[in-house]
Each structure stands twice: as structure tokens, then as C-alpha cells.
C-alpha positions, 0 to 999 in steps of 0.5 A: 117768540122769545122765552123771557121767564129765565130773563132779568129785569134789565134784559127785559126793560132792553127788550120792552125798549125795542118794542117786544110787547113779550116782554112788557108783559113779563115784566108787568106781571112779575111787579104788578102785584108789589107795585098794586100792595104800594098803593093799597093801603093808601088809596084803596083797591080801585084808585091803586089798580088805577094809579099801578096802571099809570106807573107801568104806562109811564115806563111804556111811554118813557123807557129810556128814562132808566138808565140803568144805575139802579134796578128795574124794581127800585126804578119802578118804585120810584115811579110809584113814589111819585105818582102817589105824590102826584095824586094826592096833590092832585085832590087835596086842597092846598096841594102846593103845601104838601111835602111828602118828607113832612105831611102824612096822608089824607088816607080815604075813611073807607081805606082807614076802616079797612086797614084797622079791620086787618089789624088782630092784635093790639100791638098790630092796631097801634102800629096802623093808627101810628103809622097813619100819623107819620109823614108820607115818606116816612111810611113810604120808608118803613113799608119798603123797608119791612113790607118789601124787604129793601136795603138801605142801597135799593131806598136809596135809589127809590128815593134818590138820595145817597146812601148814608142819608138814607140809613139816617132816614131809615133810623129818624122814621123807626123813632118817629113811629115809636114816638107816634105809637107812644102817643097813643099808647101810655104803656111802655112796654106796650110801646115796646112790644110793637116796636120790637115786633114791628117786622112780623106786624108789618108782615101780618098786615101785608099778608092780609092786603096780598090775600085781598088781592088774590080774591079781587 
């Protein structure tokens, strides 16, 4: 059998498409965790490791939708933006009218909760009920941006949208974000302050959800 812990992702997808079960292995568990801390935070840990196993079942069932102009890991974001989507539609009511790039969330209480307990500093408190009130991609967005380290190419890609639009959207949920911490937060330099730790708060939180993960 095939050593693929030195092999890169696209050798790995070439591999899967051929049917080396070695290979779909090696590459759920080099993704599972980054694809599970996606929709953590939004669905719950049961619903999130539900909705990962469908992302990896869809490349498994399609693998040759990747065609190879992006990469593996955005390609698999991409899928996990949808199905997110998906889901919520799925179980909301009216969920014809629902428009990531313009509704936020209906995040479970229980998830909620959670999330806030997290959360150790004011600014990190704001920042978690700020968030919660932006569009969908919106937050998508910024938590792929600072959560996992994304460049405005690979958003790009996970989005499906050309680069200099995405660079925009990039900049418009920085200011919705501030704009929503604003609205809860009277203090200007309150506002500030979150906003210009916005990165180590996002990390501080992420780091929490990774350490749940770690004793499920």
C-alpha cells in the first residue's frame, strides 16, 4: 500500500478518484478537523459532525467535480459553505427567502450559550453577539479569513466570485462587524478595541472550540 503522508492534496484527490480507499483516508483526516470547527459553532457538535460527514461523502460520491483550479482545501470549503446553506433551508421556515449573502443564522440556543461561555473578555463577548447578527457570509467570511488563515485568492475560490470582488467583501464585513459591535457597544473606544483585536479574538475563541473537539 501506498505512503501518502508526504503526498499533497491533488495527488491524494487523483488517488481517491482511482479508488485507493488509502487515500480518502489520508486526506479526511488531514481536513476533518478545519471542515468539523466550520460548523461548530453554528449547528452544534452533533449537527457539525453530521453535516463534515456529508461534505467528505459528497467528494467520495463526485470526485470529479474538482477540476482542479482551485485547491483541495477551498474546494472543500466550498462544499461545506453549501451544505451549511443547505441545512439551514432545510429546517427553517420560509427557507426559500433565505439569502446567505443577506440573512444571518438562526444559531440553536443551546449553540448560543455555548459560544458565549467561550467567550473571557468583554471585547470577546461583543465580538460573539456582533457576529451573530451579520449575514451568513458575512461571517463565513471573516471566520475563514481569521479562523483559517485564508487569503483573499483561496475566499475567492471558496466563494466562487473573482478576486477584486472578494477583497470588497472582505473589507464591507470588517465594517458591518464594526458596525454591528457598535450597536451594541456605546464606547468608541470599546468598539475600537474589538475591532483592533479582532484576529486574537477570533483565535481565542477558535482555540476553545478545537479544545472541545479534542475531548469529544
Amino acid at each position: 500500500m501506498p505512503d501518502f503522508g508526504q503526498a499533497d492534496d491533488s495527488t491524494l484527490l487523483t488517488a481517491w478518484k482511482s479508488g485507493d480507499a488509502g487515500a480518502s483516508g489520508e486526506l479526511v483526516r488531514r481536513h476533518y478537523r478545519s471542515i468539523y470547527l466550520f460548523f461548530f459553532s453554528k449547528v452544534g457538535p452533533d449537527t457539525a459532525q453530521d453535516l463534515t460527514q456529508t461534505v467528505f461523502e459528497r467528494v467520495l460520491e463526485k470526485p470529479h467535480e474538482f477540476r482542479g483550479d482551485a485547491t483541495v482545501r477551498t474546494y472543500l470549503f466550498g462544499i461545506a459553505r453549501w451544505t451549511l446553506v443547505h441545512h439551514h433551508r432545510k429546517h427553517r421556515a420560509l427557507a426559500e427567502t433565505f439569502d446567505p449573502s443577506l440573512d444571518p443564522l438562526e444559531i440553536p440556543e443551546d449553540v448560543i450559550s455555548m459560544t458565549s461561555a467561550l467567550a473571557a473578555r468583554r471585547e470577546e463577548v461583543l465580538f460573539v453577539r456582533a457576529m451573530r447578527d451579520l449575514a451568513l457570509d458575512d461571517q463565513l467570511v471573516l471566520e475563514l479569513k481569521y479562523y483559517d488563515g485564508m487569503t483573499v485568492r483561496e475566499l475567492a475560490a471558496v466563494f466562487e466570485t473573482p478576486r477584486a470582488t472578494m477583497a470588497d467583501r472582505v473589507a464591507r464585513a470588517r465594517t458591518r462587524l464594526a458596525e454591528a459591535v457598535g450597536h451594541l457597544e456605546g464606547s468608541a473606544k470599546i468598539v475600537e478595541s474589538t475591532m483592533a483585536g479582532l484576529d486574537a479574538h477570533m483565535k481565542a475563541i477558535r482555540a476553545q472550540f478545537a479544545a472541545r473537539l479534542k475531548s469529544r
